[in-house]
C-alpha positions in Angstrom: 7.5 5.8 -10.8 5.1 7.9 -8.8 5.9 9.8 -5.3 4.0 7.4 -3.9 6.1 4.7 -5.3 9.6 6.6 -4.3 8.0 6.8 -0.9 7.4 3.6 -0.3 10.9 2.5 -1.6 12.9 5.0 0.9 10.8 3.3 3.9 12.1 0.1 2.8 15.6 1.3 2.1 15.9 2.3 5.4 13.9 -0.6 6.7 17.2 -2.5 5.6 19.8 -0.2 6.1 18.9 0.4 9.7 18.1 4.3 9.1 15.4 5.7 11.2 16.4 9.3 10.3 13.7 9.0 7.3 11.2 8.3 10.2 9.6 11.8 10.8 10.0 13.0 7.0 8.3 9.7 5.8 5.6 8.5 8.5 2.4 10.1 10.3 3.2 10.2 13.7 0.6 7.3 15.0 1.3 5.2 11.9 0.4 1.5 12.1 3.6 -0.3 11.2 5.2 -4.0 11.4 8.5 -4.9 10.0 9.5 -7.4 12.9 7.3 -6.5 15.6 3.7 -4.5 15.0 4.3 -0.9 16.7 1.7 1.7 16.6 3.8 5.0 16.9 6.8 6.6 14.6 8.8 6.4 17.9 8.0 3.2 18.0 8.4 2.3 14.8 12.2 4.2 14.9 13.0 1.9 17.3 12.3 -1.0 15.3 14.2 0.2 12.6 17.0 1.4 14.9 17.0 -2.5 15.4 18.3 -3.5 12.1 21.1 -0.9 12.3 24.1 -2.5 11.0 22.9 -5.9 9.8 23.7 -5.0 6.7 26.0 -3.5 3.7 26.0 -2.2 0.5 22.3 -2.5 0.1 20.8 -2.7 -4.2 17.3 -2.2 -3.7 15.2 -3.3 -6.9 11.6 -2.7 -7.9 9.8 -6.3 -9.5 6.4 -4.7 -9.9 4.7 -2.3 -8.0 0.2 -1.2 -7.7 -1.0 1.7 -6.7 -5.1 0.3 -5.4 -6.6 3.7 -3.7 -4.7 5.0 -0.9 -2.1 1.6 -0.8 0.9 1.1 -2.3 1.7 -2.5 -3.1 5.9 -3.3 -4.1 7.3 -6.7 -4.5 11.0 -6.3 -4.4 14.6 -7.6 -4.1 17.3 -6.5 -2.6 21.0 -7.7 -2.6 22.6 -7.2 0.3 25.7 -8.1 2.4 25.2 -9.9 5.7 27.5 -7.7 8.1 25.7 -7.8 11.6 23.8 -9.9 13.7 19.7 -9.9 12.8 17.5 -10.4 15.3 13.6 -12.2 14.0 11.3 -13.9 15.9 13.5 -13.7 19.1 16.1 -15.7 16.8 19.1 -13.6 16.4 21.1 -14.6 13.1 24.9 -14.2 13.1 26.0 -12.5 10.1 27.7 -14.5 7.6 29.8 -12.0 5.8 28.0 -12.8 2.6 26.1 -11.4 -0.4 22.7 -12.7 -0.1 19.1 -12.5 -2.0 16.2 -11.1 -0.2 12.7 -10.7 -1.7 9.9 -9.5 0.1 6.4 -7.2 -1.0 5.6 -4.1 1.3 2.0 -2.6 1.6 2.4 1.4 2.2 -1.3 3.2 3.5 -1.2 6.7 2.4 -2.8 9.2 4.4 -1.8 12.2 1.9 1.7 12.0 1.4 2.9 10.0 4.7 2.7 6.7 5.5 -0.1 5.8 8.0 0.0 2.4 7.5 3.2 -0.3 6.7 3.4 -3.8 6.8 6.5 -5.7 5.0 7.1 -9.1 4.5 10.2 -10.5 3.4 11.7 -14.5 3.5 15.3 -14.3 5.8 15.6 -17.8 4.8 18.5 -16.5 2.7 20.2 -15.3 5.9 20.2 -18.8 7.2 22.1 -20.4 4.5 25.5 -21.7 4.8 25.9 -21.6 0.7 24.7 -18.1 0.1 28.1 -16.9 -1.0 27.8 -19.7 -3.5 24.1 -19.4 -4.6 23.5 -15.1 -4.1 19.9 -15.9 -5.7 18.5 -18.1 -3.4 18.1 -19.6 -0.3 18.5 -23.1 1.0 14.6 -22.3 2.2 13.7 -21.1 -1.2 11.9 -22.1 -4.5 13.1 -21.3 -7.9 
């Protein structure tokens, strides 16, 4: 994987882990960003992150394919997670469930050397919503497959 690449998958790590510490190391300072809410600051977008603190647990981040196109950095991924803490989405706040649940989403990454100026990341919390997702970890009631 490229820099670029590792880049990219520590923003969404801590995207889902709640972890804005990577913020300043990661982002350029008037970065572009929307994870829940489009912010146009790395304070801003800290908050945002700050947000998710807690939701959930023992995070396994996986890579399904990945493009580099110019200065962008496309990644489809997964991630299994545990549902520990409230998530709030859309002004909808989902109670945690306690269980192992399937996430997939696909990040864009703009590059402006090596920070992010630019990152949007889109991701189905359908799976959050399911009262079966201890008994199905691979999808969501929501979900095809």
């Amino acid at each position: 994987m490229t820099a670029d690449v590792e880049r990219t998958l520590r923003a969404i790590r801590a995207t889902l882990e709640g972890d804005s510490s990577v913020v300043a190391d990661l982002f350029t300072f008037d970065v572009r960003a929307s994870i829940s809410n489009t912010v146009w600051s790395a304070p801003g977008l800290a908050v945002e992150i700050e947000d998710r603190a807690g939701a959930f647990a023992d995070v396994d981040l996986r890579v399904k394919h990945w493009r580099a196109l110019d200065d962008q950095m496309w990644v489809e991924w997964s991630a299994s997670v545990v549902h520990v803490g409230p998530f709030a989405v859309a002004g909808v706040v989902i109670e945690p469930t306690g269980h192992r649940v399937e996430l997939s989403g696909i990040t864009v990454a703009e590059f402006t050397g090596d920070r992010i100026a630019g990152f949007r990341q889109y991701w189905d919390c359908a799976a959050l919503m399911d009262d079966d997702a201890s008994s199905r970890p691979h999808r969501g009631r929501l979900q095809r497959g």
